[in-house]
TORTI-780796 format. One record per residue (C-alpha): x, y, z. Coordinates in pm, whole numbers, plus 50000, padded with zeros to 5 digits. Example, Ala and Ser with C-alpha at 12.3 -4.5 7.8 and 13.67 -1.06 7.14 Angstrom:
// residues 2
+-------+-------+-------+
:     u :     v :     w :
+-------+-------+-------+
: 51230 : 49550 : 50780 :
: 51367 : 49894 : 50714 :
+-------+-------+-------+
END
This chain:
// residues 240
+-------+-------+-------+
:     u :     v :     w :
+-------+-------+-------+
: 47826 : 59560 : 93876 :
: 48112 : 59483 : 93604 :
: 47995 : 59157 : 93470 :
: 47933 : 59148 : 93092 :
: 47802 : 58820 : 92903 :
: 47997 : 58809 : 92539 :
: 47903 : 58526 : 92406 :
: 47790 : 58148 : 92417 :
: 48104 : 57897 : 92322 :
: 48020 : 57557 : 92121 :
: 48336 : 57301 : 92120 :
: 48343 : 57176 : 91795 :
: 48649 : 56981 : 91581 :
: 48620 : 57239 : 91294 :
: 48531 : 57607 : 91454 :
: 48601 : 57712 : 91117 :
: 48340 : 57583 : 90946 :
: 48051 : 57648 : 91216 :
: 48179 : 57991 : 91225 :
: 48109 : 58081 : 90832 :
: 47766 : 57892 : 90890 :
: 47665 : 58136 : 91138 :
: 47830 : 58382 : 91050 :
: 47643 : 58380 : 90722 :
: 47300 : 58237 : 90888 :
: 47305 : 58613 : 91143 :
: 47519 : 58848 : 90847 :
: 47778 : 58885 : 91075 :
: 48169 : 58828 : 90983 :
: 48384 : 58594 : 91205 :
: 48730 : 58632 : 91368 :
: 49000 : 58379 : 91465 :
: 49096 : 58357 : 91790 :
: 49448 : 58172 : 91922 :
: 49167 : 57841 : 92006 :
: 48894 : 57880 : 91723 :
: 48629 : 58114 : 91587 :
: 48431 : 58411 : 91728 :
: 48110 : 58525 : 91574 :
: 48176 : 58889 : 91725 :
: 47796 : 58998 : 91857 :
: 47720 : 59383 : 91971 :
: 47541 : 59554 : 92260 :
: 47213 : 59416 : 92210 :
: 47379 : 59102 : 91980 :
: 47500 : 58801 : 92171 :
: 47818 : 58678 : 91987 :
: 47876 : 58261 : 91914 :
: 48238 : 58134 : 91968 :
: 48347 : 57803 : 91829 :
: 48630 : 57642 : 92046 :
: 48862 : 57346 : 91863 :
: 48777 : 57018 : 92073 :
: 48895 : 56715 : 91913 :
: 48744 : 56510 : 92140 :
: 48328 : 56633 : 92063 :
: 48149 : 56350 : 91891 :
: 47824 : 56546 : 91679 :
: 47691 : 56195 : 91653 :
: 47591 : 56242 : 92054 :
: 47532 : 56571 : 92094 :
: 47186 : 56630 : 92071 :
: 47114 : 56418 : 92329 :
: 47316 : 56647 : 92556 :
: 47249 : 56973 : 92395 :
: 47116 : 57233 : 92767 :
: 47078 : 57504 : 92503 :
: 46985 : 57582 : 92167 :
: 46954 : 57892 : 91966 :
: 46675 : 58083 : 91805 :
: 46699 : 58250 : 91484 :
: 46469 : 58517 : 91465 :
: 46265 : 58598 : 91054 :
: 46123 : 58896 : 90924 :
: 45901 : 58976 : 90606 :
: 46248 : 59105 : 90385 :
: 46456 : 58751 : 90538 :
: 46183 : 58500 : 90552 :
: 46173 : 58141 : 90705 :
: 46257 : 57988 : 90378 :
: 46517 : 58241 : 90302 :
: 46668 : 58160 : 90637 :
: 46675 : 57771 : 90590 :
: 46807 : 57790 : 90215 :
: 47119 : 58007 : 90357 :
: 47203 : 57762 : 90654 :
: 47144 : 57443 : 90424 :
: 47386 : 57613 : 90173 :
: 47638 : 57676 : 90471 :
: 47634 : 57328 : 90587 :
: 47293 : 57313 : 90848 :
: 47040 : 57052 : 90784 :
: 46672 : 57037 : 90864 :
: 46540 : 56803 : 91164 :
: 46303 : 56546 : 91004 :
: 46139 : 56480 : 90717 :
: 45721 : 56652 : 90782 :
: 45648 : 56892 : 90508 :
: 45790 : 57239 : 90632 :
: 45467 : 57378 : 90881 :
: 45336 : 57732 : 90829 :
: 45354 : 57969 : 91071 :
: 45564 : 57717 : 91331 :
: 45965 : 57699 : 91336 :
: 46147 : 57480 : 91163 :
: 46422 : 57259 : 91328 :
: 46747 : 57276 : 91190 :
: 47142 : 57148 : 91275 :
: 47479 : 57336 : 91243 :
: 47754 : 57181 : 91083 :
: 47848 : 57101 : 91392 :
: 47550 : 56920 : 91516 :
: 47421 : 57180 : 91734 :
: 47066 : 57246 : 91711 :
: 46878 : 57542 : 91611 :
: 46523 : 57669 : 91533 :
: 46425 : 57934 : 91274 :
: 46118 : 58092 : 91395 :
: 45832 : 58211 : 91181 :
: 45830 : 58552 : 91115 :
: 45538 : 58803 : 91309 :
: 45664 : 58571 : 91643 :
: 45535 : 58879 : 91902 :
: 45799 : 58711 : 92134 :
: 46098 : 58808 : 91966 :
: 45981 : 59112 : 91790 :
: 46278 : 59353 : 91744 :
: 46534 : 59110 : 91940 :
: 46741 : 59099 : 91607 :
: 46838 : 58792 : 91414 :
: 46974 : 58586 : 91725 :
: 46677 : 58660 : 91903 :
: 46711 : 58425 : 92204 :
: 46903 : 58118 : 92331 :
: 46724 : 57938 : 92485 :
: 46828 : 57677 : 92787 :
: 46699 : 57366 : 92982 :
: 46668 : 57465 : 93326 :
: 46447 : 57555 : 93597 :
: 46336 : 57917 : 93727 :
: 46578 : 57951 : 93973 :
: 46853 : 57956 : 93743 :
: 46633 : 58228 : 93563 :
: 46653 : 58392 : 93857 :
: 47021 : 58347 : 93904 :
: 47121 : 58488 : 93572 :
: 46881 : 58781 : 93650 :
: 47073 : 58898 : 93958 :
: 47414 : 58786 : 93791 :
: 47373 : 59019 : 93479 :
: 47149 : 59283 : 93608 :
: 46929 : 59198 : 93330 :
: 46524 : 59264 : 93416 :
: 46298 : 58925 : 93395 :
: 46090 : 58978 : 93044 :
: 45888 : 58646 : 93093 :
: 45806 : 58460 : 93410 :
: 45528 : 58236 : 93387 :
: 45511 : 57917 : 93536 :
: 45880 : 57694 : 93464 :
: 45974 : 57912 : 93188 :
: 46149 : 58222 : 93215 :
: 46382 : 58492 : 92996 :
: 46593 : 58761 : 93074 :
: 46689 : 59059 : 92818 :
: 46951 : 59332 : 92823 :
: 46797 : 59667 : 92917 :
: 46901 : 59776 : 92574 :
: 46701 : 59475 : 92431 :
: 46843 : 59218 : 92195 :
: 46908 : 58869 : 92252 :
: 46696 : 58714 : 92519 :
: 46819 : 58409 : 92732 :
: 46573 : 58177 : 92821 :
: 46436 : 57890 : 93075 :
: 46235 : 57628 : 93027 :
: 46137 : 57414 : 93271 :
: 46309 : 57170 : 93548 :
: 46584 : 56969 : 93496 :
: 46505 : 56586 : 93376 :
: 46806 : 56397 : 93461 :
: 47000 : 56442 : 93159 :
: 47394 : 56461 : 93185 :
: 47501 : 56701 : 93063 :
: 47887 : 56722 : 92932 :
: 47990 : 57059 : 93078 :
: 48229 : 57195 : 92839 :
: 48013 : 57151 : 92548 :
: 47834 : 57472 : 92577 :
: 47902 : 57730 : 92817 :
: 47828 : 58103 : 92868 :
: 48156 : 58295 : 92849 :
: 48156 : 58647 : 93087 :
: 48419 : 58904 : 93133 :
: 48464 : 59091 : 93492 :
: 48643 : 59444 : 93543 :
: 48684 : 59292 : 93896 :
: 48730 : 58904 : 93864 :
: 48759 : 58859 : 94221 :
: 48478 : 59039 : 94339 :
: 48269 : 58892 : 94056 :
: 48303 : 58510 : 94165 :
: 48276 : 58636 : 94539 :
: 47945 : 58782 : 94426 :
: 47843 : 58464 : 94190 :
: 47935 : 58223 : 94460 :
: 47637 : 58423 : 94696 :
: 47410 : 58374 : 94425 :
: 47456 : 58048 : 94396 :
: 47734 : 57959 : 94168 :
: 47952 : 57678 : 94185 :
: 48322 : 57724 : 94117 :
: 48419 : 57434 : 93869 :
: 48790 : 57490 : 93772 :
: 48970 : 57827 : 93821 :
: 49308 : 57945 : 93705 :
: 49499 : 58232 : 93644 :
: 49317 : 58351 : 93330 :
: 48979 : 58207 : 93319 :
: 48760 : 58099 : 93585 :
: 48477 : 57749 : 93522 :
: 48132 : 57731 : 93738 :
: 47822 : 57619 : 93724 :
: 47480 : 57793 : 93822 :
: 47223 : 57668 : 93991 :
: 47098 : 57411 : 93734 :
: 47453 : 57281 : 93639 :
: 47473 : 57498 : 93354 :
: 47838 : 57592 : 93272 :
: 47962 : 57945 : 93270 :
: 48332 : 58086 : 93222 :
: 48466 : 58415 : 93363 :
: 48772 : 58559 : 93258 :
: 48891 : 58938 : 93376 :
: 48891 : 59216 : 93114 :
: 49218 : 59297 : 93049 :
: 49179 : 59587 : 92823 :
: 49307 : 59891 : 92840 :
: 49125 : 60165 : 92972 :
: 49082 : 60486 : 92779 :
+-------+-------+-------+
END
């Protein structure tokens, strides 16, 4: 199998200036791209790309958000260390309670995407690194999907909700629970994968269940089995 998930792509007006906000938030440097600005991740690191889209309205988004990320704490980068760096950087915290021990708290990038930081000790994301999951509306198939897209094993599966995890750990993608009728607008979030084989790959994809959205010479738009919004592109580098 030759499919490779490198990163989760936000449309934004001003990649920029989500880019140094997580950038800083994670301790990772950015790097422009021809469209916008790529968080770069690593093996077990998922990396964040911001795409220029004049057109998003951050007023709206959270009612159509499918996925939001989870920033993962420990005892030498704490909660409030955490919150202090992304409300320097431009986030802002989600309500107005008095910050609750021991829970996350609910934050917003500058580009009105939402976030949680998540208390430190969380068993769940122990040793997944800073970006320690994204996690997605969506039922278990679509868990299930991803599974046998990415060859990644199943790390939770209880009930609606369900994760998968790189066998070299890191960033876990998650499920949680069935779809409610929202709309969704599909290029606001998206899961971007490269292919050695781009052919083969949406042959294979399409027998899982994938839907084939938009597809053109470079980069290829579908949808799993929830609706969610993936883009494959082939991976043109050169070999060595």
């Amino acid at each position: 199998m030759t499919l490779r998930l490198s990163a989760v792509a936000f449309d934004t007006p001003n990649p920029e200036a989500a880019g140094t906000f997580w950038a800083g938030v994670l301790g990772r440097r950015i790097r422009e791209t021809h469209d916008g600005v790529l968080v770069p991740g690593s093996e077990t690191q998922l990396g964040l790309r911001f795409v220029a889209a004049s057109a998003f309205d951050p007023a709206t988004a959270p009612l159509r958000q499918r996925l939001h990320l989870h920033v993962a704490t420990t005892s030498s980068y704490t909660q409030t260390q955490v919150m202090e760096t992304a409300v320097r950087l431009g986030g802002s915290r989600r309500g107005t309670q008095p910050i609750p021990a021991d829970s996350e708290i609910y934050m917003s990038d500058p580009a009105g995407y939402d976030f949680c930081i998540i208390e430190p000790g969380n068993s769940y994301l122990a040793g997944c690194g800073p970006l320690g999951e994204v996690t997605c509306d969506g039922t278990r198939h679509a868990g299930l999907f991803w599974r046998d897209a990415l060859g990644w094993p199943l790390v939770w599966d209880e009930g609606s909700q369900t994760a998968v995890q790189s066998p070299l750990g890191g960033t876990k993608i998650a499920w949680d629970g069935a779809e409610d009728g929202t709309e969704y607008v599909p290029d606001e979030q998206r899961f971007e994968l490269v292919a050695d084989d781009l052919a083969a790959e949406l042959r294979r994809l399409a027998g899982l269940g994938a839907t084939i959205l938009d597809e053109d010479r470079d980069v290829v738009t579908l949808a799993d089995p929830d609706g969610g919004v993936l883009t494959v592109r082939e991976d043109r580098r050169p070999s060595v």
